[in-house]
C-alpha positions in Angstrom: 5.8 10.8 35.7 2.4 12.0 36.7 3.1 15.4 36.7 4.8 15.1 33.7 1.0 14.5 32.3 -0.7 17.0 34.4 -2.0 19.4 31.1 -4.6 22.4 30.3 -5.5 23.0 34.0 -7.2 19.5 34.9 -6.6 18.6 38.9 -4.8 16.0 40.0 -8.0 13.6 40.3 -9.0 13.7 37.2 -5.4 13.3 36.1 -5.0 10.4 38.2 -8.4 9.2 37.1 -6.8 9.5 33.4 -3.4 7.2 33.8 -5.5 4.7 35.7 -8.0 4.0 33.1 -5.2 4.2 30.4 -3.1 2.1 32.1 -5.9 -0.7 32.5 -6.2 -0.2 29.2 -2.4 -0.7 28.2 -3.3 -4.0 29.8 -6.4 -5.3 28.8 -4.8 -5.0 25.4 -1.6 -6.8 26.1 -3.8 -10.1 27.7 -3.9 -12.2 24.8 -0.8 -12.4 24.3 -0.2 -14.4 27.5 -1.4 -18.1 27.8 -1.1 -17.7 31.8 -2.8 -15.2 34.2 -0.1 -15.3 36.2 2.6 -14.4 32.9 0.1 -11.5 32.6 -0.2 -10.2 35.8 3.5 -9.9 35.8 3.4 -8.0 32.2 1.2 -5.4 33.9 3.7 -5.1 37.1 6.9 -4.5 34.2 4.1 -2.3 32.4 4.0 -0.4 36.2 7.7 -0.4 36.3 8.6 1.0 33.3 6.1 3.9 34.5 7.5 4.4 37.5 9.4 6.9 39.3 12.4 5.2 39.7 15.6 6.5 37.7 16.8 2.9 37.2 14.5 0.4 35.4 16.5 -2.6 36.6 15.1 -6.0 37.1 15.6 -5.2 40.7 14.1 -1.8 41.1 11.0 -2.8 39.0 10.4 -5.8 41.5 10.9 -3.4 44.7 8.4 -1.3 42.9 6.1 -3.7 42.3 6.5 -5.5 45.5 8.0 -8.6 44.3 10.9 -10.9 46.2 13.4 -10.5 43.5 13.9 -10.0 39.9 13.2 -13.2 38.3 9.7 -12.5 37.6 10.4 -8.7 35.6 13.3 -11.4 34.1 11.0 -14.5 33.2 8.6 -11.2 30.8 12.1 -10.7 28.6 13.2 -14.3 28.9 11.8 -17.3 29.7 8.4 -16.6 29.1 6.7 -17.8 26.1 4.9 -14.2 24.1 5.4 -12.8 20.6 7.7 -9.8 20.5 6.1 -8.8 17.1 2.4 -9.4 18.4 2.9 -6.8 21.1 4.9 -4.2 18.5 1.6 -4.8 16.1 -0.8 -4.2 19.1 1.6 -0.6 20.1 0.8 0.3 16.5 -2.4 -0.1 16.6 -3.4 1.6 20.0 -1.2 4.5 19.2 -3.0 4.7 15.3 -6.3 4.9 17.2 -5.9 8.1 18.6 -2.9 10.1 16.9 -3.8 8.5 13.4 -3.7 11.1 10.4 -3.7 10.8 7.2 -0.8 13.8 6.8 1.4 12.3 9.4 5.1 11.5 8.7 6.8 8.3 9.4 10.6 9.1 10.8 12.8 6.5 10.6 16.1 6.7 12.8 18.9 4.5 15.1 20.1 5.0 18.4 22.4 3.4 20.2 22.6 1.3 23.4 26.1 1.4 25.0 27.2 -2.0 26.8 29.6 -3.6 28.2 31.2 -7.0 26.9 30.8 -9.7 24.4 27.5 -11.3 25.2 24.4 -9.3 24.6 22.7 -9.7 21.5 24.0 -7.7 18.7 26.9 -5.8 20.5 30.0 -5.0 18.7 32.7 -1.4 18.5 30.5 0.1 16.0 29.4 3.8 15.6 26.2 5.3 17.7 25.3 9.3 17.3 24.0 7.8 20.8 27.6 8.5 21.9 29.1 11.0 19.3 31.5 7.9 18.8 32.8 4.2 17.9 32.2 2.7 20.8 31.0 -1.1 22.2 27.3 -0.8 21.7 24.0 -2.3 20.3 22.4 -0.5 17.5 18.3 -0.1 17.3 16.3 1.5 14.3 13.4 2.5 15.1 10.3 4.0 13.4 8.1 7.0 14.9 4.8 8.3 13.8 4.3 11.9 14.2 0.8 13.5 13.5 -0.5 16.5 14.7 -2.1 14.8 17.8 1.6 13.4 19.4 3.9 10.9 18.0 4.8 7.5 19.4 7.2 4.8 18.5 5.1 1.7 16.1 8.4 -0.6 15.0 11.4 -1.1 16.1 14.5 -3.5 14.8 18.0 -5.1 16.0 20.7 -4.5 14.2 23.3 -7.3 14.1 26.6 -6.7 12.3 28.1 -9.2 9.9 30.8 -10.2 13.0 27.0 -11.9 14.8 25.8 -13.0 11.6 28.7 -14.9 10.4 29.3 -16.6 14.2 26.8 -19.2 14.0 27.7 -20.3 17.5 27.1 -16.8 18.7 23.8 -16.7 17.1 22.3 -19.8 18.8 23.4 -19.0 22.1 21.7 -15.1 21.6 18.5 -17.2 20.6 18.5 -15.2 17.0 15.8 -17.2 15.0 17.3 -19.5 12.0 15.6 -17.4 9.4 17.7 -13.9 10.7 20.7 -12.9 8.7 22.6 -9.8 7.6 20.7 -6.7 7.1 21.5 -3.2 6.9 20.1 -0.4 7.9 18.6 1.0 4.9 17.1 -2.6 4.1 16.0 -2.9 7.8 14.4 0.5 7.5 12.9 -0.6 4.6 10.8 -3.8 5.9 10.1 -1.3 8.7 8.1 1.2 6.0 7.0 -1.8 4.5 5.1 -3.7 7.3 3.7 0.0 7.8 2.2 0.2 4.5 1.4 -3.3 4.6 -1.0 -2.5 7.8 -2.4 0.7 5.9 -0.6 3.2 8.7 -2.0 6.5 7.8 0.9 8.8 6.6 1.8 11.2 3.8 6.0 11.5 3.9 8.9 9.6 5.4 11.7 11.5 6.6 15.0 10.2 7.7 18.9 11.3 7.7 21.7 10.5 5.0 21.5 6.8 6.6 18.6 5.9 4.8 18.6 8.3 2.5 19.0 6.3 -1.6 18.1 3.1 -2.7 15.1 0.7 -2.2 13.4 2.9 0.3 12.6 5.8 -2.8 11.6 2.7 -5.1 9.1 1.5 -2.3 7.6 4.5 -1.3 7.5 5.6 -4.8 5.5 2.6 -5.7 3.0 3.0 -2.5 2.0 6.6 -3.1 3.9 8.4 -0.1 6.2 11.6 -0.6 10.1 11.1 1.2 12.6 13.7 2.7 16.0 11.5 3.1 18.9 13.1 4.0 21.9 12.7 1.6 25.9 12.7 1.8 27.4 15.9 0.3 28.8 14.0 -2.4 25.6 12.4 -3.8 25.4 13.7 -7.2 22.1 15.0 -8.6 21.2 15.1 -12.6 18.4 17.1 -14.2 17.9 17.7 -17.9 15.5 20.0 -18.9 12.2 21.3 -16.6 12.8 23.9 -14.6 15.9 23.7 -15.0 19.3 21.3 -15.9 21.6 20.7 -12.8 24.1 18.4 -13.0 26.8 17.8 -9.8 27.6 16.9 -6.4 24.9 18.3 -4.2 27.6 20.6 -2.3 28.2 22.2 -5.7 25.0 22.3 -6.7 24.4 24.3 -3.3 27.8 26.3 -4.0 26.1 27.6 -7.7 22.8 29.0 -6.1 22.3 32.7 -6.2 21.2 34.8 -3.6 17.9 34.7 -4.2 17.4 31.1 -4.2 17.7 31.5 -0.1 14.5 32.1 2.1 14.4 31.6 6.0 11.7 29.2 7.0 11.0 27.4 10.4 11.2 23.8 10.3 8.8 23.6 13.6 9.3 24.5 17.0 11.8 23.8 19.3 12.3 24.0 23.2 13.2 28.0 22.9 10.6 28.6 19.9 10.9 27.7 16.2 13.9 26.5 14.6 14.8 28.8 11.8 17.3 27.5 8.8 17.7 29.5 5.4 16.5 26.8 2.8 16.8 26.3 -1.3 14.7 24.0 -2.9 15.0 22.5 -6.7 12.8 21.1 -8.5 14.3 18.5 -10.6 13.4 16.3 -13.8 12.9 12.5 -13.5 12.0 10.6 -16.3 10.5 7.9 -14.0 8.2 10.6 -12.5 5.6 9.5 -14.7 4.8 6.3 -13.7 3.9 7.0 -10.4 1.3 9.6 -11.4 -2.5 9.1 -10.7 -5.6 10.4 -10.2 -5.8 11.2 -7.0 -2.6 12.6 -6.5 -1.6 13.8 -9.5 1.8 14.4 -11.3 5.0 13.9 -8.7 8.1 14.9 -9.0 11.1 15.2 -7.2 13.5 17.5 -6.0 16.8 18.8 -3.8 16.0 21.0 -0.7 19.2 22.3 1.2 19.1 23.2 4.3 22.2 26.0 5.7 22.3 26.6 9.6 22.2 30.2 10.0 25.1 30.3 12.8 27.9 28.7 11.0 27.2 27.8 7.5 26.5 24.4 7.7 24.6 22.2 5.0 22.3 19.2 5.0 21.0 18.0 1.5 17.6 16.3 1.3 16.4 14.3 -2.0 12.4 14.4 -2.1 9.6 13.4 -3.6 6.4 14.9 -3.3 3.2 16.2 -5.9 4.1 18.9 -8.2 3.3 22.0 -6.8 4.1 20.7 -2.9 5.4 24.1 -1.5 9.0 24.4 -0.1 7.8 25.3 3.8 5.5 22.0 3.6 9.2 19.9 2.8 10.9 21.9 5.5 8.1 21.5 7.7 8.2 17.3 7.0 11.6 17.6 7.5 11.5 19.3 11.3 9.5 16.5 12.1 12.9 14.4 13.0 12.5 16.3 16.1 10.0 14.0 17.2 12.0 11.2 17.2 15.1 12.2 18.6 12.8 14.0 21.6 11.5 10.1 22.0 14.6 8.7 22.1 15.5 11.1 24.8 12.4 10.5 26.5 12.4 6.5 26.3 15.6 6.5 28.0 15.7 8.9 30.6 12.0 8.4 31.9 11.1 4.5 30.5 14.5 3.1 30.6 14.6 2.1 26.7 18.7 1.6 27.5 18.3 -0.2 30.9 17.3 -3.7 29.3 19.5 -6.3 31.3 18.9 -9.2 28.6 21.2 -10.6 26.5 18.6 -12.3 24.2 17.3 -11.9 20.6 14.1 -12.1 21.9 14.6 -10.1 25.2 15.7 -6.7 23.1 12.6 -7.0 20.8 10.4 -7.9 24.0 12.0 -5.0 26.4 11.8 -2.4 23.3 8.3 -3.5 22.5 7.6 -2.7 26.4 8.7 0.1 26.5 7.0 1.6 23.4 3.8 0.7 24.9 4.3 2.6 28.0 5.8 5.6 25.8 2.4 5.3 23.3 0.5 5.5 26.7 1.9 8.5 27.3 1.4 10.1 23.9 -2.4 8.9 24.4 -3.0 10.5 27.6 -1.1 14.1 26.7 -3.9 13.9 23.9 -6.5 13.0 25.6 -6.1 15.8 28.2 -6.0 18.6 25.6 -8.8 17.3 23.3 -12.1 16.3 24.7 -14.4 16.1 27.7 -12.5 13.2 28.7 -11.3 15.3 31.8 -13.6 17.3 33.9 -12.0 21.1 33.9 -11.9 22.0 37.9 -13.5 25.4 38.2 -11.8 28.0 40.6 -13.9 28.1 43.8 -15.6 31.7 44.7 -13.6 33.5 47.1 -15.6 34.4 50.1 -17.1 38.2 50.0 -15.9 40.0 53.1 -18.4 41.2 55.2 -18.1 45.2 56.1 
């Protein structure tokens, strides 16, 4: 994992010097939650866990990693131990805020899947996960991810429970799910994710998420708070415009079938593991006779729009509805839009290096307290990648002379 972090020609020292005061950090932070030394101490050794080498971040290997007996103790954190989930999720926030925090970041909301096996863990059900490419017998996490231009990291995360959990009272009470939890989908539990975001004045600019999340009570919201949106669309979403720039009216796939030549232009949405990812793109601006109403003086006039994107390869569309202030170029939208990267790179992160998918808990409370965990030790890591490119945090070892040769 080390190496992993090991950035911009700093030894291994100061590197180690680096995770160790980070990772004291990461801890300090997390004390108050815990009424108990003890309870703490073990918080730090899941903390260690989680950030360990091993491939497996079982209750067992995180105890042989940390030196402990058995597993109960990594098991008490998740269960039986007595913290709020939600405290810990608002202190990730908060540490990650103070060092990627910008005011042009972009809040990417997105699910992923946790595939399971029987009846008993909290929220698990045959449902569909992009996790899997498949309908399959999984739990279902949305998720929110801040990307700035100094990293991103995960700040809020949410169970999903389908309506087969919320309508089994007995299968409620023995997951622990609190009295006050009921149905929710996923657009409506993205939006109290945007909203608790706003609520605690997160820095951001756009939101960008896929054809999930993409109509409804998440335009209205951040309409209302100021912030500019890309959200994917389905095909069939139909868009009307009459008058300035120009009258559309149609499915968005027709709309896209109608544009000339000309409307094309290849932009990069950002880069990508072999270099930037290249698309052609359209972009239309569209009337909205709401527009006004969310005008002001800082910002402006907004208005809002339907960018295309068509994969160069095969042909393929994706449809977008925005919302941004007039005169927001088309590469900025594209660019906001590339930024979904960042959260599907986390995802892939999370669970191959932090064990985001290894929780062994069947719990309400021990998927919100494992997540929670884990985005702590993934923020970590997004803090120390930036702090060993920016600063004079780390000492810069300088190449020792080479000895002159005597003729």
């Amino acid at each position: 994992m080390i190496r992993d972090l090991m950035i911009g020609g700093a030894s291994v020292e100061d590197t180690l010097t680096l995770w160790a005061s980070s990772l004291r950090d990461a801890k300090q932070r997390i004390r108050p939650l815990f009424t108990q030394e003890r309870v703490a101490a073990s918080a730090g050794r899941f903390l260690d866990g989680l950030l360990g080498n091993e491939p497996r971040k079982t209750g067992w290997m995180r105890a042989e990693a940390a030196g402990d007996p058995g597993p109960w103790r990594q098991q008490a954190i998740l269960g039986r131990g007595q913290w709020d989930a939600d405290a810990l999720r608002d202190i990730v926030r908060e540490y990650a805020l103070e060092t990627l925090g910008d005011e042009g970041a972009v809040l990417v909301i997105d699910e992923t899947g946790f595939l399971k096996q029987g009846k008993a863990s909290c929220g698990v059900a045959r449902q569909y996960t992009g996790s899997a490419g498949k309908i399959t017998n999984c739990q279902i996490g949305v998720f929110a991810c801040y990307v700035s231009r100094h990293g991103h990291a995960f700040i809020d995360r949410a169970l999903y429970l389908p309506k087969e959990w919320t309508d089994d009272p007995a299968r409620l009470k023995a997951a622990h799910v609190p009295s006050d939890v009921g149905f929710a989908t996923k657009p409506k539990m993205a939006r109290r994710v945007i909203a608790r975001a706003i609520a605690a004045r997160v820095p951001f600019s756009f939101v960008a998420a896929d054809s999930v999340y993409g109509t409804g009570e998440i335009e209205t919201l951040l309409r209302k708070a100021g912030k500019g949106y890309v959200l994917g669309v389905a095909s069939n979403h139909v868009f009307r415009s009459w008058g300035k720039p120009q009258p559309v009216a149609g499915t968005a796939s027709a709309i896209a079938q109608s544009l000339p030549k000309k409307a094309w232009r290849r932009l990069p949405s950002g880069e990508g593991t072999k270099g930037p990812r290249w698309h052609d793109w359209a972009y239309l601006e569209l009337a909205d006779l709401d527009a006004s109403e969310n005008n002001d003086a800082l910002t402006g006039e907004w208005t809002r729009g339907l960018l295309i994107r068509r994969n160069i390869a095969d042909g393929s569309l994706a449809f977008f509805s925005t919302w941004c202030p007039k005169g927001t170029s088309m590469q900025k939208l594209v660019s906001v839009e590339g930024h979904r990267w960042a959260i599907e790179d986390s995802f892939e992160t999370t669970k191959n290096e932090l064990g985001l998918d290894h929780n062994e808990t069947r719990s309400w409370h021990g998927w919100h307290r494992h997540a929670s965990l884990v985005m702590l030790a993934f923020a970590m890591m997004a803090v120390i990648r930036h702090r060993a490119n920016t600063g004079p945090l780390l000492k810069k070892t300088r190449p020792r002379p080479r000895p002159r040769h005597r003729p």
